[in-house]
VOKOLMI-687675 format. One record per atom (N, C-alpha, C, CB): x, y, z. Coordinates in steps of 0.05 Angstrom, whole numbers, padded with zeros to 5 digits, always signed. Glycine has a CB too. Example, Ala and Ser with C-alpha at 12.3 -4.5 7.8 and 13.67 -1.06 7.14 Angstrom:
BEGIN
+00264-00114+00156;+00246-00090+00156;+00264-00066+00156;+00226-00089+00181;+00257-00045+00142;+00273-00021+00143;+00258+00001+00157;+00282-00012+00114;
% end
This chain:
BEGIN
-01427+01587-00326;-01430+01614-00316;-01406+01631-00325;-01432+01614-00284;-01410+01655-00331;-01396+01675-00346;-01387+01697-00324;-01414+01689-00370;-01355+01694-00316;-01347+01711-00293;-01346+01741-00318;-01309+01697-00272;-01358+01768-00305;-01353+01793-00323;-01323+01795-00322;-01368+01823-00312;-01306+01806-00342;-01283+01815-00348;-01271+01840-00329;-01285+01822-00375;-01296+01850-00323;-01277+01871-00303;-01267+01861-00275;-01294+01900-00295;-01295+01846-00260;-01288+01819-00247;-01268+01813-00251;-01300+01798-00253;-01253+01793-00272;-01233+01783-00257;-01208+01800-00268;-01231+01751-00261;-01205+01817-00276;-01180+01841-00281;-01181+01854-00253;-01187+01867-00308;-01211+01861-00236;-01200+01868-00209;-01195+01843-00181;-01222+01889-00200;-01199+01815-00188;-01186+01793-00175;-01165+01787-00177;-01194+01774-00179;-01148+01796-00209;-01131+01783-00221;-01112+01810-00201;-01133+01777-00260;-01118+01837-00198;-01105+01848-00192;-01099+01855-00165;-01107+01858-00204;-01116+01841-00146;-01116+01842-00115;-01098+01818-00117;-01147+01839-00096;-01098+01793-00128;-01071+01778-00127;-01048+01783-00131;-01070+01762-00138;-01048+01800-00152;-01019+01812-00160;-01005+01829-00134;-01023+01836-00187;-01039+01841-00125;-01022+01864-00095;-01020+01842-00072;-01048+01900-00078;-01030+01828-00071;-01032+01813-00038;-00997+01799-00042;-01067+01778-00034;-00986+01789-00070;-00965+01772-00074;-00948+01796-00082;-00970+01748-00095;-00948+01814-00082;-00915+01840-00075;-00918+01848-00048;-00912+01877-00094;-00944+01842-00032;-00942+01852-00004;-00919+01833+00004;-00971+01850+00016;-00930+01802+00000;-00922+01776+00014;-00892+01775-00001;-00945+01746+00008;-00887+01783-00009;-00856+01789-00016;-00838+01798-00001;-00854+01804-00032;-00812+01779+00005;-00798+01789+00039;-00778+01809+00024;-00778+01758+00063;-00770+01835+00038;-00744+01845+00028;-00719+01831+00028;-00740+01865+00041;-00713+01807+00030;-00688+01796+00036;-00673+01796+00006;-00691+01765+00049;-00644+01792+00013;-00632+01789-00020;-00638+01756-00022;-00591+01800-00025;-00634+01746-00039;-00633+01724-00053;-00616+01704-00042;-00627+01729-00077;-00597+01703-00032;-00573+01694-00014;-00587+01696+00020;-00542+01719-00019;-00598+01707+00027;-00607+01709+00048;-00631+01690+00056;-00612+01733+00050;-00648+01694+00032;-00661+01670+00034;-00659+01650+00031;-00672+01667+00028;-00636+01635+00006;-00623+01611+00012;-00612+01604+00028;-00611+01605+00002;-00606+01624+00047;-00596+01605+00080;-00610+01595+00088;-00588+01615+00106;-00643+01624+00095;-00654+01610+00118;-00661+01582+00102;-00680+01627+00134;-00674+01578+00077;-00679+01554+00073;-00665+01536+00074;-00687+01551+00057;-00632+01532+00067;-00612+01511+00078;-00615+01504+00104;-00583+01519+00076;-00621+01533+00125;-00615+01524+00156;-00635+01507+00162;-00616+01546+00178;-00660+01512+00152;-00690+01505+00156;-00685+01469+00156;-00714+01519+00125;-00678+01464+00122;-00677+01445+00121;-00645+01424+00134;-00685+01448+00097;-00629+01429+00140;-00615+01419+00157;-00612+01417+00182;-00603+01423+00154;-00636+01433+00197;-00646+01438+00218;-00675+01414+00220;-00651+01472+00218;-00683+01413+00198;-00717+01392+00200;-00697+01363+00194;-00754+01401+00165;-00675+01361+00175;-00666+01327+00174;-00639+01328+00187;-00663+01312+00138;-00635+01342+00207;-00617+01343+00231;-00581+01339+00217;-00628+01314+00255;-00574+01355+00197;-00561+01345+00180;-00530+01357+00195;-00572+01355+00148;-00510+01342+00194;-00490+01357+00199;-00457+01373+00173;-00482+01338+00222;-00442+01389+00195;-00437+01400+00169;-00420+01378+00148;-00419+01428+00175;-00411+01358+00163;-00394+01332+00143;-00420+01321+00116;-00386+01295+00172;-00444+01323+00132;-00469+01310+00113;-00467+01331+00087;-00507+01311+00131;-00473+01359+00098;-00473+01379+00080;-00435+01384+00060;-00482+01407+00103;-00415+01379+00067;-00394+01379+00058;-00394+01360+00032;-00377+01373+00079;-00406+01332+00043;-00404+01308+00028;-00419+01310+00003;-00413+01285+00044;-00441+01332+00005;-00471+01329-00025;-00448+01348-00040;-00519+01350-00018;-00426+01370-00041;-00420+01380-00055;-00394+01366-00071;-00420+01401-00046;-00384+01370-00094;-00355+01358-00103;-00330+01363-00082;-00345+01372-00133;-00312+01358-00079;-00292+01353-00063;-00285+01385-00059;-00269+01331-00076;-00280+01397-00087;-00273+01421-00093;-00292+01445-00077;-00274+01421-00123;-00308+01449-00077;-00342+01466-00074;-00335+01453-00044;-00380+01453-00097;-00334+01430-00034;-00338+01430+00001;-00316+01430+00007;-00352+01407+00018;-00295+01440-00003;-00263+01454+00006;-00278+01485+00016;-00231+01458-00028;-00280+01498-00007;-00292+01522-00012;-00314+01529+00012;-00305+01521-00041;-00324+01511+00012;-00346+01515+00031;-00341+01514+00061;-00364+01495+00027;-00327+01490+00065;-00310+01498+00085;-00298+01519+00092;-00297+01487+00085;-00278+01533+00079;-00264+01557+00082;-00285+01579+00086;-00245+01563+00059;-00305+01583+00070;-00327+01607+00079;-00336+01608+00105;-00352+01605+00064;-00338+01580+00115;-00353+01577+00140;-00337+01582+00157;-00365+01553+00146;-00301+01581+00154;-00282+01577+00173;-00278+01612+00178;-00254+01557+00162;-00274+01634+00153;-00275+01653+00151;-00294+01670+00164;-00274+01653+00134;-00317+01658+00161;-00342+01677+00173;-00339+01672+00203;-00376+01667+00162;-00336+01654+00216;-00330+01650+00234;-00304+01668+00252;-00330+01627+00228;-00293+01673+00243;-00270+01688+00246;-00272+01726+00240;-00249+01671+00224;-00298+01732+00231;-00291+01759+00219;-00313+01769+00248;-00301+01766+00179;
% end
């Protein structure tokens, strides 16, 4: 069976709109939290677990952000 061409240029383009609706305004950083929190929140992770996956250097760093934010 032969879908017509205008058919699917107007399917192809109700997807395009339904997927910029479903598009969250968040920046990019914002959403990598909630998904860090998400997921350290579903495998109950703590912050030593999370310290330990980065190099020594990066969970110094990481540390200090967290110690900072905390503080501002």
């Amino acid at each position: 069976m032969t879908i017509p061409t205008d058919a699917f240029r107007r399917f192809q383009a109700e997807l395009a709109a339904l997927d910029t609706k479903s598009r969250p305004s968040k920046s990019p950083m914002e959403l990598a939290k909630e998904e860090f929190l998400a997921l350290r929140k579903r495998y109950g992770l703590t912050v030593a677990d999370v310290v330990t996956f980065f190099p020594e250097e990066e969970g110094i760093a990481y540390l200090q952000q967290l110690i900072a934010a905390r503080t501002r």
